[in-house]
PDB file with SEQRES, HELIX, SHEET and CRYST1 records, atoms N, CA, C and O in Angstrom:
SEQRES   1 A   59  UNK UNK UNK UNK UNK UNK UNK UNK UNK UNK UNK UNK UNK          
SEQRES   2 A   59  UNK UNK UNK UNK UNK UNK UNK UNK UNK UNK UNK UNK UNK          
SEQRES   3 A   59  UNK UNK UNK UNK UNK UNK UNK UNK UNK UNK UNK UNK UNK          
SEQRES   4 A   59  UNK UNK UNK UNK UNK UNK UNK UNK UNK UNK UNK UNK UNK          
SEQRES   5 A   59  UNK UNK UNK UNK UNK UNK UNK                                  
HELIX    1 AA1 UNK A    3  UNK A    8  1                                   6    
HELIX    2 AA2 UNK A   13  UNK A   32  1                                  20    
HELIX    3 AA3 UNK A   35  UNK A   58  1                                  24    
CRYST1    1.000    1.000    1.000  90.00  90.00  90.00 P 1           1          
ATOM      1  N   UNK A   1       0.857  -1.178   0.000  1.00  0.00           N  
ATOM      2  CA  UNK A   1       0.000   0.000   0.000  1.00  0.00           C  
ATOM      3  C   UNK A   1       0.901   1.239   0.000  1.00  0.00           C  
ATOM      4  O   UNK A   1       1.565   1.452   1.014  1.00  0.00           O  
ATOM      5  N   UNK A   2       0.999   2.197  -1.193  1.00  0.00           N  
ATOM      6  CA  UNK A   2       1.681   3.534  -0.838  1.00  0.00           C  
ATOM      7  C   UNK A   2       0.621   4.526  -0.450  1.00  0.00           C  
ATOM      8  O   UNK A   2      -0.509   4.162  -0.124  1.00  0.00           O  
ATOM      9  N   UNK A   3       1.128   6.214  -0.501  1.00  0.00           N  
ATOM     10  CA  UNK A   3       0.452   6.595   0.156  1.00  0.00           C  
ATOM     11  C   UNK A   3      -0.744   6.912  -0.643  1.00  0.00           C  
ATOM     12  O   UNK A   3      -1.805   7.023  -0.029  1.00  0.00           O  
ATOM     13  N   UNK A   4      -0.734   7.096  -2.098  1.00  0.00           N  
ATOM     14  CA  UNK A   4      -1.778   7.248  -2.494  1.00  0.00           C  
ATOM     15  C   UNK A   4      -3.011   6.856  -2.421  1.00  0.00           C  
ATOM     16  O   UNK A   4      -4.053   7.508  -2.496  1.00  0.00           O  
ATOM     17  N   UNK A   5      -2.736   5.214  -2.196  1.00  0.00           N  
ATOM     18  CA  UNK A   5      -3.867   4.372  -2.022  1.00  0.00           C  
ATOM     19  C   UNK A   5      -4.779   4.276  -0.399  1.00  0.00           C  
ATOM     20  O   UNK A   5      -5.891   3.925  -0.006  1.00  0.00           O  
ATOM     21  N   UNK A   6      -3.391   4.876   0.222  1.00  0.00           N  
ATOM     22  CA  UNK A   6      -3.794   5.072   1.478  1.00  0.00           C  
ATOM     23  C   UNK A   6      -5.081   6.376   1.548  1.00  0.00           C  
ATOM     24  O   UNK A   6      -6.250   6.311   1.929  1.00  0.00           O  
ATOM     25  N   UNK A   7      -4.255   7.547   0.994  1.00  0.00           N  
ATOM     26  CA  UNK A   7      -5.502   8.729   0.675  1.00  0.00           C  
ATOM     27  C   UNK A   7      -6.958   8.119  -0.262  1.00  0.00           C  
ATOM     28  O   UNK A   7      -8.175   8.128  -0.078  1.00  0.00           O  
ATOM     29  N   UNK A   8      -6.231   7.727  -1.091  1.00  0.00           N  
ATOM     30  CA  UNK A   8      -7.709   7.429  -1.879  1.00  0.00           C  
ATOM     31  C   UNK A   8      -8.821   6.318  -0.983  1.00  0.00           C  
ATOM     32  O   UNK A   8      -9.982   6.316  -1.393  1.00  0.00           O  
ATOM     33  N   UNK A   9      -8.558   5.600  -0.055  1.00  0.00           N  
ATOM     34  CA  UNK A   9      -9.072   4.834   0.442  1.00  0.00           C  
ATOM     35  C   UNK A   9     -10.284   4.196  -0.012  1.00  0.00           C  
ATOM     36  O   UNK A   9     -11.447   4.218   0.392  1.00  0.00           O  
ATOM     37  N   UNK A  10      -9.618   3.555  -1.074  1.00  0.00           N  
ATOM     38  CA  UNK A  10     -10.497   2.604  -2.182  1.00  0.00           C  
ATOM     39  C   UNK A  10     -11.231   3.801  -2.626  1.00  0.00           C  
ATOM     40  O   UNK A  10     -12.249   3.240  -2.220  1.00  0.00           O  
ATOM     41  N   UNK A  11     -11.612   4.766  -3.014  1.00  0.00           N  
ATOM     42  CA  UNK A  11     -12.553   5.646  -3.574  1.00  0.00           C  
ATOM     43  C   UNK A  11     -13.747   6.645  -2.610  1.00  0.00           C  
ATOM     44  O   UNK A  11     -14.680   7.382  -2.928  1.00  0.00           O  
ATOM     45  N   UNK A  12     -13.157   6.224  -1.347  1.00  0.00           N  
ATOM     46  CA  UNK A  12     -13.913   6.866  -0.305  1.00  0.00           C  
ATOM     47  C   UNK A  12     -13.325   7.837   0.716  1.00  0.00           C  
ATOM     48  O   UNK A  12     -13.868   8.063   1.797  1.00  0.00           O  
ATOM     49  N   UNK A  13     -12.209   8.383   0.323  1.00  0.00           N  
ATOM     50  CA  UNK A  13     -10.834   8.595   0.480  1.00  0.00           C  
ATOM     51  C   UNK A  13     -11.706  10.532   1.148  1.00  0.00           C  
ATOM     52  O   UNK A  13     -11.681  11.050   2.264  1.00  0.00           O  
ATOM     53  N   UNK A  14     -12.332  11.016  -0.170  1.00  0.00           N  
ATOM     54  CA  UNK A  14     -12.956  12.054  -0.166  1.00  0.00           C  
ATOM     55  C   UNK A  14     -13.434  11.975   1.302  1.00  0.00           C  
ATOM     56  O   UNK A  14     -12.868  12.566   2.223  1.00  0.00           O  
ATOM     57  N   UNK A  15     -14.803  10.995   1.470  1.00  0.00           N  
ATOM     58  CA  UNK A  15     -15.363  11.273   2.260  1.00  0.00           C  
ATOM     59  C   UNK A  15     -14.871  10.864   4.011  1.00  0.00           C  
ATOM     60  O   UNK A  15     -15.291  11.265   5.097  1.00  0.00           O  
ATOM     61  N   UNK A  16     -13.853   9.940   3.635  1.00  0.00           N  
ATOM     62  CA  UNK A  16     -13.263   9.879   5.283  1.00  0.00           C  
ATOM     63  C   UNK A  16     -12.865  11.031   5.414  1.00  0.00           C  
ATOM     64  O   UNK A  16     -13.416  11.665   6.314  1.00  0.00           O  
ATOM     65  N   UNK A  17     -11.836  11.715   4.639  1.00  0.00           N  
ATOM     66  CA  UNK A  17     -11.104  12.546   5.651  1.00  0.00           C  
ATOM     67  C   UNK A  17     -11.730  13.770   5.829  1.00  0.00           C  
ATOM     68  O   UNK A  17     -11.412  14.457   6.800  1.00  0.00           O  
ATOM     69  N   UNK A  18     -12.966  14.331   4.675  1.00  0.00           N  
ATOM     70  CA  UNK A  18     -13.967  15.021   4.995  1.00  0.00           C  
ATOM     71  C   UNK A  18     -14.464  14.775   6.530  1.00  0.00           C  
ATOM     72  O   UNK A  18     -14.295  15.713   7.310  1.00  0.00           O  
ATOM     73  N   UNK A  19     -15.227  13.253   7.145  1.00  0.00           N  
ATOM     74  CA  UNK A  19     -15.425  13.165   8.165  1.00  0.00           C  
ATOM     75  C   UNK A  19     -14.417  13.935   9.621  1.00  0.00           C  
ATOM     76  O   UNK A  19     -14.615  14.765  10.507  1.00  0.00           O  
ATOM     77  N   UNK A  20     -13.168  12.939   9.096  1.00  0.00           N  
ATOM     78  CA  UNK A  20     -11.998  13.146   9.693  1.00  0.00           C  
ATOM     79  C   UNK A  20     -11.990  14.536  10.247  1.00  0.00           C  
ATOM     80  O   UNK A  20     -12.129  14.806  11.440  1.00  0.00           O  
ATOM     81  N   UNK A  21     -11.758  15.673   8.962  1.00  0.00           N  
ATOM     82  CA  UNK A  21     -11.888  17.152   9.455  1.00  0.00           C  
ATOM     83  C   UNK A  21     -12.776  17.903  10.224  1.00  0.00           C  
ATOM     84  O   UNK A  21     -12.631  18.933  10.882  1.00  0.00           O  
ATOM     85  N   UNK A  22     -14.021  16.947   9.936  1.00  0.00           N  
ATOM     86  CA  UNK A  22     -15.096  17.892  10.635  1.00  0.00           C  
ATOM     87  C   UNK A  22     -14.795  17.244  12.131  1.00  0.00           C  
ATOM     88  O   UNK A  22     -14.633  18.126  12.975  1.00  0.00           O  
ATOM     89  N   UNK A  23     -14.693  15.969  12.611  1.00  0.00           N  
ATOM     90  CA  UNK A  23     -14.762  15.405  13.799  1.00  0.00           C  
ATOM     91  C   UNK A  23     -13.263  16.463  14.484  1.00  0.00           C  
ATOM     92  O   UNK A  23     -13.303  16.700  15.692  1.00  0.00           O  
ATOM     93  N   UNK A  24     -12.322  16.897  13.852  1.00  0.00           N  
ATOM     94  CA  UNK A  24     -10.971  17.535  13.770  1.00  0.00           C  
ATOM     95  C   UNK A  24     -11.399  18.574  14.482  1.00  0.00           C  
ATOM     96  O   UNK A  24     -10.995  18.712  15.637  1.00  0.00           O  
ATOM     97  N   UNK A  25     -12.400  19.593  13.839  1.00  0.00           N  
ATOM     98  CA  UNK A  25     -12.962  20.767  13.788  1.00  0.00           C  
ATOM     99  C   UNK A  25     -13.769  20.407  15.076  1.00  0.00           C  
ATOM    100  O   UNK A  25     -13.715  21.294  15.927  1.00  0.00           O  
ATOM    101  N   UNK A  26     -14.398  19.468  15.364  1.00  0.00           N  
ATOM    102  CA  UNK A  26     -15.886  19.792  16.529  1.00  0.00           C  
ATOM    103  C   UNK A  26     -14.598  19.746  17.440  1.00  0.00           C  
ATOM    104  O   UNK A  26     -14.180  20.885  17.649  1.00  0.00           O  
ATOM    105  N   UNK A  27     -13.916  18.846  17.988  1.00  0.00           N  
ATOM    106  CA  UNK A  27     -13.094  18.511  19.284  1.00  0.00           C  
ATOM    107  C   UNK A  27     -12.423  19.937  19.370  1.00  0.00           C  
ATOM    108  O   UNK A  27     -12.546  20.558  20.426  1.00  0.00           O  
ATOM    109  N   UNK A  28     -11.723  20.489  18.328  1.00  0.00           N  
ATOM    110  CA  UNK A  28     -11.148  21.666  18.577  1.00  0.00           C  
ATOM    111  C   UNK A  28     -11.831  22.561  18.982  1.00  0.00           C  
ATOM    112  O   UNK A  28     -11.436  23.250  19.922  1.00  0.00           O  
ATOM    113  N   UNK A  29     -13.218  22.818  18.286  1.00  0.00           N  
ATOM    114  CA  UNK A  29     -14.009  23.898  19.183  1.00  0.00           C  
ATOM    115  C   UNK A  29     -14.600  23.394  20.788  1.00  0.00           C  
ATOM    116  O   UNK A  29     -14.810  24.213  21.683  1.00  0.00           O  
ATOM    117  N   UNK A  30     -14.814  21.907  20.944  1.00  0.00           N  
ATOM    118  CA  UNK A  30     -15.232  21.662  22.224  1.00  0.00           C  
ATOM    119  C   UNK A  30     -13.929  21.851  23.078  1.00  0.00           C  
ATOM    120  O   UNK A  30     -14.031  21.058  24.014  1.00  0.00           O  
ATOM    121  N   UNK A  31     -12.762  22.538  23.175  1.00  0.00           N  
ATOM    122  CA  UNK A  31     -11.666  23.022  23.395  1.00  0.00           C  
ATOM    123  C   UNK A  31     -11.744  23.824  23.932  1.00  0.00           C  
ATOM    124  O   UNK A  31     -11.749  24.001  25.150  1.00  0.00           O  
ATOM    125  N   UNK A  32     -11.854  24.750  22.752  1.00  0.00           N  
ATOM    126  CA  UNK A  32     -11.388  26.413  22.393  1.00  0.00           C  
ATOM    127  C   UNK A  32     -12.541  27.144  22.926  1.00  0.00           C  
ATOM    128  O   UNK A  32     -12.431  28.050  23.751  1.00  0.00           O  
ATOM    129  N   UNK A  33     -13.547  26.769  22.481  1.00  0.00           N  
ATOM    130  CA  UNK A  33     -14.575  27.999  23.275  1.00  0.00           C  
ATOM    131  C   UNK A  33     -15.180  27.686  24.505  1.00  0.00           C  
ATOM    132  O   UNK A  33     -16.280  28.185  24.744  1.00  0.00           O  
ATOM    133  N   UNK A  34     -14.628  26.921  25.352  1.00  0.00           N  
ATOM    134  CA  UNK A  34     -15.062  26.765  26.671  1.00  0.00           C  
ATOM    135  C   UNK A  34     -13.761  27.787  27.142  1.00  0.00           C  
ATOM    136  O   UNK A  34     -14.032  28.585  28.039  1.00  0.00           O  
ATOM    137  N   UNK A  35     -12.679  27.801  26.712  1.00  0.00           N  
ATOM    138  CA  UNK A  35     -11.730  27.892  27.531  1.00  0.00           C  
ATOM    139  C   UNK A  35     -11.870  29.709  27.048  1.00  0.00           C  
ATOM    140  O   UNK A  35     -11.354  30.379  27.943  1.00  0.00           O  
ATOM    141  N   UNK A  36     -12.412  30.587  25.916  1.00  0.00           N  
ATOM    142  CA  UNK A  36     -12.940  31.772  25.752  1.00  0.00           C  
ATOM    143  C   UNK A  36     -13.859  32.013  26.212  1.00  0.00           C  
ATOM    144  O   UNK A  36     -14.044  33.222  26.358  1.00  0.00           O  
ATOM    145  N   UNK A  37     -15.106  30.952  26.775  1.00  0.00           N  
ATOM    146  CA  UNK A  37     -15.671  31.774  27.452  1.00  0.00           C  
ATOM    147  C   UNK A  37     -15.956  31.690  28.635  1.00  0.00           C  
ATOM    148  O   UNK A  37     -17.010  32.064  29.150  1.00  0.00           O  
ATOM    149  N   UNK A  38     -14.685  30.999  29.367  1.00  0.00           N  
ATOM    150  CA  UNK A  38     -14.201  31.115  30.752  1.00  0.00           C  
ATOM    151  C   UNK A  38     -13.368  32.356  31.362  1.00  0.00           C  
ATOM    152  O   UNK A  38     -13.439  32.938  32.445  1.00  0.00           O  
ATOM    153  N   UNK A  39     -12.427  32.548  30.052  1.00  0.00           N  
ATOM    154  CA  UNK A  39     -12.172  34.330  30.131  1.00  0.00           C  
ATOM    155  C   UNK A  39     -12.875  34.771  30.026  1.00  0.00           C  
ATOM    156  O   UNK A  39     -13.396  34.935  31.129  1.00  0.00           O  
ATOM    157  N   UNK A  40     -13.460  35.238  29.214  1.00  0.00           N  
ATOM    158  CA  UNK A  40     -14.834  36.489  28.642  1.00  0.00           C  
ATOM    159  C   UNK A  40     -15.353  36.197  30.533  1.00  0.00           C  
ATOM    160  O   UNK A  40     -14.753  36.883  31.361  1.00  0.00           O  
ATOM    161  N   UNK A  41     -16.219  35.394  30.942  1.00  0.00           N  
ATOM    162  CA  UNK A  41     -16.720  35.127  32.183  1.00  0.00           C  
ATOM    163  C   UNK A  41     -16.109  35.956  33.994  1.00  0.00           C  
ATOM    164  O   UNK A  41     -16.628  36.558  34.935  1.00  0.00           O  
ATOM    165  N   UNK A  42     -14.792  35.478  33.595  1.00  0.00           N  
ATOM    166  CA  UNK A  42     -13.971  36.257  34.192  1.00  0.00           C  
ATOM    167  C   UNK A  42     -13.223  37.394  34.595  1.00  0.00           C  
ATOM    168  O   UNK A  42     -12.741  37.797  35.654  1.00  0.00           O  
ATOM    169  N   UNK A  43     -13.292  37.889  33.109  1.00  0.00           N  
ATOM    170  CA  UNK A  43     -13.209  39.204  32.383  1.00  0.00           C  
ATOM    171  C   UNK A  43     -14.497  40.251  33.506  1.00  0.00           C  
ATOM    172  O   UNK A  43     -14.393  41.126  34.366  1.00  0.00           O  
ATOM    173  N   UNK A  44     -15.514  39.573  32.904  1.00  0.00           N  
ATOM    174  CA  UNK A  44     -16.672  40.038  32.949  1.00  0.00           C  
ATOM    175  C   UNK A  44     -17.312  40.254  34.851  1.00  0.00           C  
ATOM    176  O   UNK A  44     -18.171  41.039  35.252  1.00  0.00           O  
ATOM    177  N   UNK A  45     -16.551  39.303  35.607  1.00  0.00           N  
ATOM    178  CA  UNK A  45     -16.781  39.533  36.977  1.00  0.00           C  
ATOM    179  C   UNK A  45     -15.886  40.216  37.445  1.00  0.00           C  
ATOM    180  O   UNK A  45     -16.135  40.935  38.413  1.00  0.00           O  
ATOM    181  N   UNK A  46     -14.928  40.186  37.024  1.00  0.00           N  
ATOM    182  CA  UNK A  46     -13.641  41.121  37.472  1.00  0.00           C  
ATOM    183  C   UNK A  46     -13.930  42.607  37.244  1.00  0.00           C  
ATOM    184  O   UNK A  46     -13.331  43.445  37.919  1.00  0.00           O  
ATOM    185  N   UNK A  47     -14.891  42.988  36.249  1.00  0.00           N  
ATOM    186  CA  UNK A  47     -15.283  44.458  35.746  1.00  0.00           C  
ATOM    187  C   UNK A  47     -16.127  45.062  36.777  1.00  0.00           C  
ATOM    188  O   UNK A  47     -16.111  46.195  37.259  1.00  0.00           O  
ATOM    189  N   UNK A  48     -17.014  43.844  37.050  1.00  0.00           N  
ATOM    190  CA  UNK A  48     -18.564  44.075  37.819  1.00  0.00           C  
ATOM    191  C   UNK A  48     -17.712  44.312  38.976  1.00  0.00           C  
ATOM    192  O   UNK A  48     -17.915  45.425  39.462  1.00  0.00           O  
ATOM    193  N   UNK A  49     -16.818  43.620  39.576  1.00  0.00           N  
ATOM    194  CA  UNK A  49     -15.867  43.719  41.205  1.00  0.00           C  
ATOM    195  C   UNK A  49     -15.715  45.111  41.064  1.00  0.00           C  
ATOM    196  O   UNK A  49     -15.927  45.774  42.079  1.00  0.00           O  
ATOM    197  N   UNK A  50     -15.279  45.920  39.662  1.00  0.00           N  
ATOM    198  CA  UNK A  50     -14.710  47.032  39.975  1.00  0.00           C  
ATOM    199  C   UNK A  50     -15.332  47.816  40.357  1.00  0.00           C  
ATOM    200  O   UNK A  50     -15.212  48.593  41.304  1.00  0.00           O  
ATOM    201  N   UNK A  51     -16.478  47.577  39.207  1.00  0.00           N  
ATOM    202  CA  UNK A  51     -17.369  48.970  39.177  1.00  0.00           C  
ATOM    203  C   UNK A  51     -17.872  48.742  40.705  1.00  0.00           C  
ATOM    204  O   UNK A  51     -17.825  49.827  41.284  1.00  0.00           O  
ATOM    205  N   UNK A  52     -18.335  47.713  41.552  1.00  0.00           N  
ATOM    206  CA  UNK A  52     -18.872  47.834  42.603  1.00  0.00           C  
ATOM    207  C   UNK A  52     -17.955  48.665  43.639  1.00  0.00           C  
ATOM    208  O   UNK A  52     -18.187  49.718  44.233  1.00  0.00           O  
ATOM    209  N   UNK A  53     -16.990  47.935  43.642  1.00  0.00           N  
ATOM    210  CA  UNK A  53     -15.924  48.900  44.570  1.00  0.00           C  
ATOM    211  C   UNK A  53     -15.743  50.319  43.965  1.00  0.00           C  
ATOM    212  O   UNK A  53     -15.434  51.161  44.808  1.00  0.00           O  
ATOM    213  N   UNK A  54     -15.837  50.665  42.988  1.00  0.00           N  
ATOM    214  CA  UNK A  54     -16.026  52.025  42.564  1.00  0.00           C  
ATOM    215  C   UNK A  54     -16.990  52.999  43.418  1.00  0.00           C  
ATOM    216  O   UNK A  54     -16.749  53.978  44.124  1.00  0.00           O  
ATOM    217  N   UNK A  55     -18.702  52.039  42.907  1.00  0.00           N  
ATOM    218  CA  UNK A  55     -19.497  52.621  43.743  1.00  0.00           C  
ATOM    219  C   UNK A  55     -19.394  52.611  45.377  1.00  0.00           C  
ATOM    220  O   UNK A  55     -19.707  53.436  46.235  1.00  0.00           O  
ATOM    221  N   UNK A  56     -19.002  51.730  45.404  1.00  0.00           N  
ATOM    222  CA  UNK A  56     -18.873  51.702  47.349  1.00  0.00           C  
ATOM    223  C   UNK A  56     -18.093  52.960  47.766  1.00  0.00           C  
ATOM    224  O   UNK A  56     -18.547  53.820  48.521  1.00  0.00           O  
ATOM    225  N   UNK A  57     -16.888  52.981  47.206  1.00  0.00           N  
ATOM    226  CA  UNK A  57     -15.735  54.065  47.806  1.00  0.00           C  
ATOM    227  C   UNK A  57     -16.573  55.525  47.226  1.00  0.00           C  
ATOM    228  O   UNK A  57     -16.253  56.567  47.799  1.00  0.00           O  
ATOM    229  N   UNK A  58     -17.563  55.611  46.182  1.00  0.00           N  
ATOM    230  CA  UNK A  58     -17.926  57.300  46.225  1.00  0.00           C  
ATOM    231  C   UNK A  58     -19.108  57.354  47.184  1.00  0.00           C  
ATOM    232  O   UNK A  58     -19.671  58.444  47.286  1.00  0.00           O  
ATOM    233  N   UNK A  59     -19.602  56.239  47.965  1.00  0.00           N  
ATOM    234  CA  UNK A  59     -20.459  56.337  49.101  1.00  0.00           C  
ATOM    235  C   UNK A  59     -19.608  57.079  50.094  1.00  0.00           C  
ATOM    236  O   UNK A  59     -20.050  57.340  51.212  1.00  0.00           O  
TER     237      UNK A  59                                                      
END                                                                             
């Protein structure tokens, strides 16, 4: 088997690695955007901390 035959995978070659990419693609986003919007999240309480202590100290 070289590699061609390996890619072509008998004629279905297209659609594995089509699969391949998308399954590639979901895991990477079940990754990536938990871990953005654990910042953004954080981001976002860290602002609210401020502004509160903002308001407290012009009391």
């Amino acid at each position: 088997m070289n590699l061609d035959q390996f890619l072509h995978m008998g004629g279905y070659g297209f659609y594995i690695w089509t699969s391949y990419g998308i399954a590639f693609v979901v895991l990477a986003l079940n990754i990536i955007l938990p871990i953005r919007q654990q910042k953004r999240a954080l981001k976002d309480i860290a602002n609210r901390r401020r502004r509160n202590q903002e308001r407290m100290s012009d009391l």
